[in-house]
matplotlib code that plots the C-alpha trace (Angstrom):
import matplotlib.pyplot as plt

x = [-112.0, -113.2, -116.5, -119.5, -121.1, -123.8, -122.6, -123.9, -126.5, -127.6, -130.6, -131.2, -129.2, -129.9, -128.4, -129.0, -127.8, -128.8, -131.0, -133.2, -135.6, -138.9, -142.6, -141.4, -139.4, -136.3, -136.1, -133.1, -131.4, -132.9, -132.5, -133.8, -134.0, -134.0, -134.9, -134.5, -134.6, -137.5, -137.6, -139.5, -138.9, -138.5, -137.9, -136.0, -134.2, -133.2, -130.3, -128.4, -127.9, -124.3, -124.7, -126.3, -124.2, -123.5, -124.3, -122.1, -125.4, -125.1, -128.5, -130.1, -131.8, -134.1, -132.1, -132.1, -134.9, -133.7, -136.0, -133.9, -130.4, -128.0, -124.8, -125.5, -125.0, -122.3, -120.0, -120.8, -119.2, -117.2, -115.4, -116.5, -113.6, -114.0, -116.6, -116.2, -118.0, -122.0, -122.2, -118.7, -120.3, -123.1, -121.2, -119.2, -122.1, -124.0, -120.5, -120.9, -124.7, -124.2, -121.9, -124.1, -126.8, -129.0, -130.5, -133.1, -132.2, -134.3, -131.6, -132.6, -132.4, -132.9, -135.1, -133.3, -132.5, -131.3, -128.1, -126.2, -126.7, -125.0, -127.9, -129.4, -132.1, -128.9, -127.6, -130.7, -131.0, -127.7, -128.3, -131.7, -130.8, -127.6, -129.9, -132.0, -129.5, -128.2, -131.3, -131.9, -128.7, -129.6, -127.3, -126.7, -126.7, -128.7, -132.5, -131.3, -134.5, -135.2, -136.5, -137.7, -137.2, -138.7, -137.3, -140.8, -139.2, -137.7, -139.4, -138.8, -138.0, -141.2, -141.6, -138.2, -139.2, -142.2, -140.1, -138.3, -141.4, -143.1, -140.1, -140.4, -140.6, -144.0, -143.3, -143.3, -145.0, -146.1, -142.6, -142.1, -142.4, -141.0, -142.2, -139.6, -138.5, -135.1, -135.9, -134.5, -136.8, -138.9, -139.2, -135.8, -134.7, -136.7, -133.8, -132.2, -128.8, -128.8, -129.1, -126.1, -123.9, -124.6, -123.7, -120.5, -118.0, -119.2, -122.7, -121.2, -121.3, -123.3, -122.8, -119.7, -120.7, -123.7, -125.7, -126.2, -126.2, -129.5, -130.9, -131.0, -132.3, -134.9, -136.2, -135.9, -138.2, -140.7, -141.1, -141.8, -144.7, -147.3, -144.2, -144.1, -147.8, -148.5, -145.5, -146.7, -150.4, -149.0, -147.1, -150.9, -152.8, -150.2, -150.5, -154.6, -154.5, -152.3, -149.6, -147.0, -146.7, -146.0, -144.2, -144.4, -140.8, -139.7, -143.2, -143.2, -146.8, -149.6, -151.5, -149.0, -149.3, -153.1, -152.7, -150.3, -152.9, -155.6, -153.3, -152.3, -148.8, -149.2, -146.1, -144.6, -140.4, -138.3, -141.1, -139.6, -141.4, -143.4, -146.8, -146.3, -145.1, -148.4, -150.6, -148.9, -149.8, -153.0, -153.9, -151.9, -149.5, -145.9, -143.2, -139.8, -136.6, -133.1, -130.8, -128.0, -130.3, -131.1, -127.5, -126.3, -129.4, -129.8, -130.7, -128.2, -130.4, -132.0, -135.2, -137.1, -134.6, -135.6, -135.4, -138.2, -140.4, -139.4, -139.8, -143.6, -144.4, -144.8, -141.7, -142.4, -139.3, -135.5, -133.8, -130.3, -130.3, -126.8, -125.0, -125.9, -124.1, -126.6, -129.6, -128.0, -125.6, -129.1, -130.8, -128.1, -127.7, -131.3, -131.6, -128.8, -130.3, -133.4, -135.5, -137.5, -136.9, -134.6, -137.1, -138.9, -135.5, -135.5, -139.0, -137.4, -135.6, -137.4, -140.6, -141.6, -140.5, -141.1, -144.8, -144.9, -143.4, -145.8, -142.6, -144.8, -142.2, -139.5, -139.2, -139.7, -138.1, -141.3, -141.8, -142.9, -141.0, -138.2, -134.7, -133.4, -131.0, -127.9, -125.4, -124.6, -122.4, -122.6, -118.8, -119.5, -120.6, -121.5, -123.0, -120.7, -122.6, -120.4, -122.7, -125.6, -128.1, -129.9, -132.5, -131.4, -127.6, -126.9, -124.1, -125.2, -122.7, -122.4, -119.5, -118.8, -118.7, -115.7, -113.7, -114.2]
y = [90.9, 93.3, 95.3, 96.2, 98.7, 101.3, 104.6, 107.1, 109.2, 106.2, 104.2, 101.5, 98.1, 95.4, 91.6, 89.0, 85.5, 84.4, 81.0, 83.1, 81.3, 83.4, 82.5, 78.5, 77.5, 78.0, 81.1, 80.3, 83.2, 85.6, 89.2, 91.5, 95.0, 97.2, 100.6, 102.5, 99.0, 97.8, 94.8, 96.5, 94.2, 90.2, 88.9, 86.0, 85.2, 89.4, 90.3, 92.7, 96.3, 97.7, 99.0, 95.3, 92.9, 89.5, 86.9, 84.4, 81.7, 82.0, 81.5, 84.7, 84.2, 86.4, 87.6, 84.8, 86.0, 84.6, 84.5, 83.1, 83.7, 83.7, 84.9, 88.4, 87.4, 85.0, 87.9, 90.4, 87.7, 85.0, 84.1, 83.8, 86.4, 88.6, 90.8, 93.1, 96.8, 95.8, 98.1, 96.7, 93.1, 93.7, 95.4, 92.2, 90.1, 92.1, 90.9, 87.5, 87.3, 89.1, 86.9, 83.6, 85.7, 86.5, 90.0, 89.9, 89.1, 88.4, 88.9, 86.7, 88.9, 86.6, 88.5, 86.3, 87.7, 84.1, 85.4, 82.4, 82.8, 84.5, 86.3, 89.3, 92.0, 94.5, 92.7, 92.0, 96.2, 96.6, 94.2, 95.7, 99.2, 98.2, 96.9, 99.7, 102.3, 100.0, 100.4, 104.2, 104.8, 103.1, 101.5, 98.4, 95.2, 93.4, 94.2, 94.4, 93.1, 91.7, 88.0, 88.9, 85.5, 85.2, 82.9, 81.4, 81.6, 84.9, 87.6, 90.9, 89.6, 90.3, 94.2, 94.6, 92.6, 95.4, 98.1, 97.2, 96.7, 100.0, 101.5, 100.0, 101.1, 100.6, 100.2, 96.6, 93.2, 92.9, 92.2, 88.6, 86.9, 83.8, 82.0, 79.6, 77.4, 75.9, 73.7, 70.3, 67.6, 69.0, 70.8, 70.6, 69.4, 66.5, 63.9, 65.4, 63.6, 66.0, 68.4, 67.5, 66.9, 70.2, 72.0, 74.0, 74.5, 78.2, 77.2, 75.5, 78.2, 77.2, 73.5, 70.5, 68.9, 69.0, 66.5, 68.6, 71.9, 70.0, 69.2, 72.5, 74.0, 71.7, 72.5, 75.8, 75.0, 73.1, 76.6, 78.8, 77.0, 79.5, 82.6, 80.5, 80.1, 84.0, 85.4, 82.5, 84.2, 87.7, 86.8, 85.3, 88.4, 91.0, 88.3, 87.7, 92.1, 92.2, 93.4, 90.7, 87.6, 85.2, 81.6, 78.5, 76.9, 73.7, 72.1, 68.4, 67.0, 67.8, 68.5, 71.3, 72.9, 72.8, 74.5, 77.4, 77.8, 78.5, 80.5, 83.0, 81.1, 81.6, 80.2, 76.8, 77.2, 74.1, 71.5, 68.3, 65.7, 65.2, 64.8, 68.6, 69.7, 67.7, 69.5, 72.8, 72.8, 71.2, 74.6, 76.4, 77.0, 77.8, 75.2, 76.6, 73.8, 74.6, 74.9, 72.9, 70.0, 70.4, 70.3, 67.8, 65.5, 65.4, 67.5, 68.4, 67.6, 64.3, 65.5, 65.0, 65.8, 68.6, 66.5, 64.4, 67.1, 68.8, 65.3, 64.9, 68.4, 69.9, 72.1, 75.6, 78.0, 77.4, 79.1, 79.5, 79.0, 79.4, 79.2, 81.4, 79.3, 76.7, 77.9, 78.3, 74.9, 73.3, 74.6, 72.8, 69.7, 69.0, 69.6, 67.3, 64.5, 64.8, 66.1, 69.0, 70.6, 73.6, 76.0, 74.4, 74.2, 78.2, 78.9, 77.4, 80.3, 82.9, 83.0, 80.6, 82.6, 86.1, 84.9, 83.5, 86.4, 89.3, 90.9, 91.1, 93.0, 90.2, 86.9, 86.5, 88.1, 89.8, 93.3, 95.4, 93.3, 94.7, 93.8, 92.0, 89.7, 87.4, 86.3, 82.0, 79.9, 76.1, 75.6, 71.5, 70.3, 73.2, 76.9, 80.9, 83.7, 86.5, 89.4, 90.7, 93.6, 94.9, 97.3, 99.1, 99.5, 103.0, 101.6, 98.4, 96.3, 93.0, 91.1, 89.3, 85.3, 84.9, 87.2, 85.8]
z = [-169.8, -172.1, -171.0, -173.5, -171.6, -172.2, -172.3, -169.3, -171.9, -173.6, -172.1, -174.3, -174.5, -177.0, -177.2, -179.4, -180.7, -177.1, -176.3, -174.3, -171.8, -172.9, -172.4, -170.8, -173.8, -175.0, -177.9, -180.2, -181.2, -179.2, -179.1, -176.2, -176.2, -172.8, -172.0, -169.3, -167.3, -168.6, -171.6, -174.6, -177.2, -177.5, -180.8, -182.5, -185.3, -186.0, -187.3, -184.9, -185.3, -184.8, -181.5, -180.6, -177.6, -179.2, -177.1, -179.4, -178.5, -174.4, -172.5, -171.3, -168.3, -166.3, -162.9, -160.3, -157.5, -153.7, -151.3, -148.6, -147.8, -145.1, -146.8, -145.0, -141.9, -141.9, -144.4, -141.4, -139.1, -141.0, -138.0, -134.0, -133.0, -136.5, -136.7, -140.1, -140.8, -141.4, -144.7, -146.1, -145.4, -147.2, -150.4, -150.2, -150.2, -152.9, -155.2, -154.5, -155.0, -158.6, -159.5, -159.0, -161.4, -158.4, -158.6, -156.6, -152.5, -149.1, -146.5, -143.3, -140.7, -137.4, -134.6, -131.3, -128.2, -126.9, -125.3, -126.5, -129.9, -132.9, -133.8, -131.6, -131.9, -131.7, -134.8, -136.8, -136.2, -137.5, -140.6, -141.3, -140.9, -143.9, -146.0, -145.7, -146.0, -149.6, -150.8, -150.5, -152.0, -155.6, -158.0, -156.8, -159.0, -156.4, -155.2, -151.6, -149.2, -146.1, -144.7, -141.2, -139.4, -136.1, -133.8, -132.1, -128.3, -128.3, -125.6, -127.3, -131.2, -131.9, -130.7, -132.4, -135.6, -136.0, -135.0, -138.6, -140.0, -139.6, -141.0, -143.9, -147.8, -148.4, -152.8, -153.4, -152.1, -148.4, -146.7, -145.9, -142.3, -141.3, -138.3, -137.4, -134.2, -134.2, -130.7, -130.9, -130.7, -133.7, -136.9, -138.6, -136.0, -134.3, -134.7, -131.6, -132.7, -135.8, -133.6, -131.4, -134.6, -135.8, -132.9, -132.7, -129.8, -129.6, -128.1, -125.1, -123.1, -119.6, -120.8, -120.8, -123.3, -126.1, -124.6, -121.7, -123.3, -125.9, -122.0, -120.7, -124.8, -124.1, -120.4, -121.4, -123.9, -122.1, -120.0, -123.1, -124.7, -124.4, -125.7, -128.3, -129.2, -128.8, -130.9, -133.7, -133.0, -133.5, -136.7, -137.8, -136.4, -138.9, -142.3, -141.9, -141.4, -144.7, -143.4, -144.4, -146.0, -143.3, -144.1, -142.1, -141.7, -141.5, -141.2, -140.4, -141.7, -143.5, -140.2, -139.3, -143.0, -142.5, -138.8, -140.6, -142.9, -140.6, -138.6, -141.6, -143.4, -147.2, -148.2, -146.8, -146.4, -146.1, -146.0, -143.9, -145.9, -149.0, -147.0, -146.2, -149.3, -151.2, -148.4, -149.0, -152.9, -152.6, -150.2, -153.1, -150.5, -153.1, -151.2, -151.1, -151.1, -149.9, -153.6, -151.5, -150.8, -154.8, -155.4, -153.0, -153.6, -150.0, -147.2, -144.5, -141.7, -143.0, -144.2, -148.0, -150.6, -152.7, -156.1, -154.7, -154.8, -157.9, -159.1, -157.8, -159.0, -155.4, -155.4, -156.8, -155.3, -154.7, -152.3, -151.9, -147.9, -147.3, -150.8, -153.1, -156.4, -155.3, -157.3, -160.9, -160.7, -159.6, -162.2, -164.8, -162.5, -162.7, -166.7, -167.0, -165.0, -166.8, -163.6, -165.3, -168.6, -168.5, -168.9, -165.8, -163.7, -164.3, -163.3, -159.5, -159.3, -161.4, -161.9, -159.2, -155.9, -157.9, -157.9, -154.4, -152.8, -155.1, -157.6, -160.1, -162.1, -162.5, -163.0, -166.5, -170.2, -171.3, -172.6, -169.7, -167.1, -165.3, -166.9, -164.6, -166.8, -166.9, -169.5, -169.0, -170.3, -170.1, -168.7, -168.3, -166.2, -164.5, -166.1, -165.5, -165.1, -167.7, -167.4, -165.5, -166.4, -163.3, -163.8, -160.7, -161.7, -162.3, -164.8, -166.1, -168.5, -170.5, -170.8, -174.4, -173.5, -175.8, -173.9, -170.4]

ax = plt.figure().add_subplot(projection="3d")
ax.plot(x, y, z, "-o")
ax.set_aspect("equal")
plt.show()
């Protein structure tokens, strides 16, 4: 594969002969000049310089923005019995994400001290304090940051969740909260047979069988109503301070979406249906869908598919969830069906989550924006990232289309 790279003393990088997604249509034969990580010129129709990349009429995208992902945590264990270094997970992680043209990463990071469970506070510590370390240390082709999820029924996730948080880097958006409370019998959730079928082997650790380990989830439940209701009120009490951007997850009905509201959500995460999702956007609530149910066309746990409500106009964010190559192949899938334009299929995983989550430096290919960017080609029927430029690679590089 042969390389274009900048050299280490030079700080500028142009490419051209792109179809460059600029301003919400598509610019034909592009070129887009970067220094020092920042976009300082976007012009079309040029002719390139010597020193210019050839993007041999590839799309240039702005670098994929995910709000919500999973990936950390399952690289760090990938197996029940294999638990692998937390600082090589995340660099192996960190290759995967760059490769699906996502440069910009919230890393759940599950506050649970349930002690059946695969998350922990001791593990969410460990993931948090990776991230954290990835970050310091510069170069890396992916904006490492973190989702703080808060399981609703955990007794000391919350202390431990603001232990993190008062550590945090205060340059950038408020850091992002999400409430969330995987009981059976509601939220994602509330068809208690989905619950049963997604349950693993692993989890039957007091029980015989997953009927009776649902029955003792839910009496344990039933006895940790009001735990719930004051760790949802101190998430509430932190977002109406400022102190975080808090998101509502897996909200059934309009009625819930109004109740986050009042109680301090700004973003709705994984609406279950489309009544929440219209509530959510007529609060101007953004509404983030799962890229796998975008992909699939259906959800995994039988709730509102996410092309419904990109259909309807009340989708605004994709995230990848749990499969990172989800966002860009959904991007193309829903093009080629006709769902949204291509520009609009973009702004899902651009623009859209870089404005609901404050990056007001990314999202977009404008002059003064970060230069966050990826190199696609449409390998039908699906798209191949060659080549990303992140702003915060120490050694950034593009890779010529006709060589890959």
């Amino acid at each position: 594969m042969n390389l274009l790279t900048r050299q280490p003393t030079r700080t500028t990088l142009t490419i051209g002969g792109v179809r460059a997604v600029v301003d919400g249509r598509l610019l034909e034969d592009a070129r887009i000049t970067v220094d020092n990580g920042v976009i300082v010129e976007v012009a079309s129709g040029t002719r390139l310089g010597a020193d210019a990349v050839d993007g041999r009429g590839a799309f240039l995208l702005p670098g994929l923005i995910d709000t919500h992902t999973d990936g950390f945590e399952r690289e760090r264990q990938p197996r029940q019995t294999a638990t692998l270094d937390t600082a090589f997970a995340l660099r192996s992680f960190e290759a995967r994400l760059a490769g699906a043209g996502i440069t910009t990463a919230f890393h759940g990071v599950g506050f649970d001290d349930r002690a059946d469970h695969f998350r922990s506070l001791e593990v969410a510590a460990e993931l948090w304090q990776a991230i954290a370390e990835r970050r310091r240390a510069g170069g890396a082709p992916v904006d490492h940051r973190v989702l703080y999820r808060l399981e609703a029924r955990t007794v000391d996730g919350f202390e431990a969740m603001r232990a993190c948080l008062d550590r945090e880097d205060s340059d950038g958006p408020r850091p992002l909260v999400s409430f969330e409370d995987h009981t059976p019998g509601q939220g994602q959730y509330r068809d208690v047979r989905r619950y049963v079928e997604a349950m693993s082997d692993d989890e039957l650790i007091t029980a015989t069988s997953r009927e009776e380990r649902v029955a003792q989830i839910l009496a344990a439940a039933e006895s940790t109503r009001e735990l719930a209701e004051r760790n949802r009120e101190r998430v509430g009490d932190l977002a109406l301070a400022g102190a975080v951007t808090a998101l509502a997850h897996d909200v059934e009905d309009a009625e819930g979406i109004t109740h986050a509201a009042d109680w301090g959500a700004a973003i709705a995460e994984f609406p279950l249906t489309v009544e929440a999702a219209r509530r959510a956007r007529e609060l101007a609530m953004p509404v983030v869908s799962g890229g796998p149910n975008a992909l699939r066309g259906l959800s995994h746990s039988g709730n509102v598919a996410a092309r419904d409500l990109i259909t309807a106009g009340l989708c605004t964010v994709l995230a990848s969830d749990y499969l990172p190559t989800s966002l860009l192949a959904s991007v193309w899938l829903l093009t080629r069906n006709h769902v949204v334009s291509l520009p609009q299929a973009v702004a899902l995983v651009t623009s859209g989550p870089a404005a609901a989550v404050g990056l007001d430096d990314r999202g977009v290919i404008e002059v003064g924006r970060r230069a966050d960017l990826i190199l696609v080609v449409d390998d039908y029927p699906w798209p191949r990232v060659v080549a990303v430029n992140s702003a915060g690679c120490n050694d950034p590089a593009f890779t010529d289309p006709s060589a890959a």
